[in-house]
C-alpha positions in Angstrom: 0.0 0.0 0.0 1.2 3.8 -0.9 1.8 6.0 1.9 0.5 9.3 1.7 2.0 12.2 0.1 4.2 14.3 2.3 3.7 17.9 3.0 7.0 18.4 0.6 5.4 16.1 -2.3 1.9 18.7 -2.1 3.9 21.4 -2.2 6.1 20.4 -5.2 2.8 19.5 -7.6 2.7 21.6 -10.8 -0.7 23.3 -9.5 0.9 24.6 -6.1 4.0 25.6 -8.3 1.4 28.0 -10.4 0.1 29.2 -7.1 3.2 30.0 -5.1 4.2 32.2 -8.9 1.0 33.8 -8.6 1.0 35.0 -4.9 4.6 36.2 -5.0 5.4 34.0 -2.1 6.5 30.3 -0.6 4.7 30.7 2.3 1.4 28.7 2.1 -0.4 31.5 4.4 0.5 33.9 1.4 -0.7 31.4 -1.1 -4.3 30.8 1.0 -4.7 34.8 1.7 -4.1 35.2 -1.8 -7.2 32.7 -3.2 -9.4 33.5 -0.2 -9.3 37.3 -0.5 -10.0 36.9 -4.2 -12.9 34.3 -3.9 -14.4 36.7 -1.1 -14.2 39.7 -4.1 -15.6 37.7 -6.8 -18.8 37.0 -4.2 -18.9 40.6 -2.9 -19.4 41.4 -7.2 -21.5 38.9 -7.2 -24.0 40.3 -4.4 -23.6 43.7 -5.8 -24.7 42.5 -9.3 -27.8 40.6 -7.7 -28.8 43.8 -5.7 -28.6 45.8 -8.7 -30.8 43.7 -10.8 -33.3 43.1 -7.8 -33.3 47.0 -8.0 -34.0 47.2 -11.2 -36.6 44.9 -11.2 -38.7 46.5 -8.3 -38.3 49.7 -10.7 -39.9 47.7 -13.6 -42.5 46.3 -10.5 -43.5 49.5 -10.1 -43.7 51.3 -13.5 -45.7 48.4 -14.8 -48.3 49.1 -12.2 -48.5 52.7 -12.8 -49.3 51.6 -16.5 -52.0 49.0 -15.3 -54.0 51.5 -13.1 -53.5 54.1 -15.8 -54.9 51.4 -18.2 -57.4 50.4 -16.5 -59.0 54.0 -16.6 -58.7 54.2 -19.9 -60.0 50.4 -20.8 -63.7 51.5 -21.8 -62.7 53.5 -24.5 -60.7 51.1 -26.5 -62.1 47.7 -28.3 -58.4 46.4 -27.6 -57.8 47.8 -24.4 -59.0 44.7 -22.2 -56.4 41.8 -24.1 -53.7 44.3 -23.5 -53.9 45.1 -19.8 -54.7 41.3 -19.3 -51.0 40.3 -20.4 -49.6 43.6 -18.2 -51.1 42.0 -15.3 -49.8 38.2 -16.2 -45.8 39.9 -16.8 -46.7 41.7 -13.3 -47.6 38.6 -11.7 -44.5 37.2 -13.2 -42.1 39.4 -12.5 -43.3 39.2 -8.9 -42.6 36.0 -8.9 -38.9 36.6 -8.9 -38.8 39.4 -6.0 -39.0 38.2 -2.2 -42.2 39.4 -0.2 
């Protein structure tokens, strides 16, 4: 049976190698810093981005209701009028959907 690879053997692999290059350093603290603090940016971007288009939604939310009460006021007077504030509501229903109560 194969004993397990030694600390030296890990550190000697192709992929550590690439690491050690990128974080300027030996020392494996630099090396874990170095893919921790980048994994915690790419998240942080990642929340940002979501916030953004949860904003953005809520802003469509709200300007599609506008347009459905303005609609409905103005429903009697056109033959048309009734199909077309039927699929506003279904889009504002679905688009509801997607933002949390």
């Amino acid at each position: 049976m194969a004993s397990p690879p030694t600390p030296y053997a890990a550190a000697s692999t192709h992929k550590f190698q690439q690491l050690k290059q990128i974080a300027e350093s030996d020392d494996l603290d630099d090396v874990f810093h170095m893919l921790f603090s980048q994994q915690y940016t790419e998240i942080e971007g990642l929340i940002m981005l979501l916030g953004q288009k949860h904003n953005h939604l809520a802003k469509e939310i709200r300007r599609l209701e506008k347009l459905i009460e303005e609609g409905e006021r103005f429903c009697p007077f056109h033959d048309e009028g009734d199909d077309e504030l039927r699929f506003m509501k279904e889009t504002l229903e679905t688009d509801k959907k997607f933002l949390p109560v």
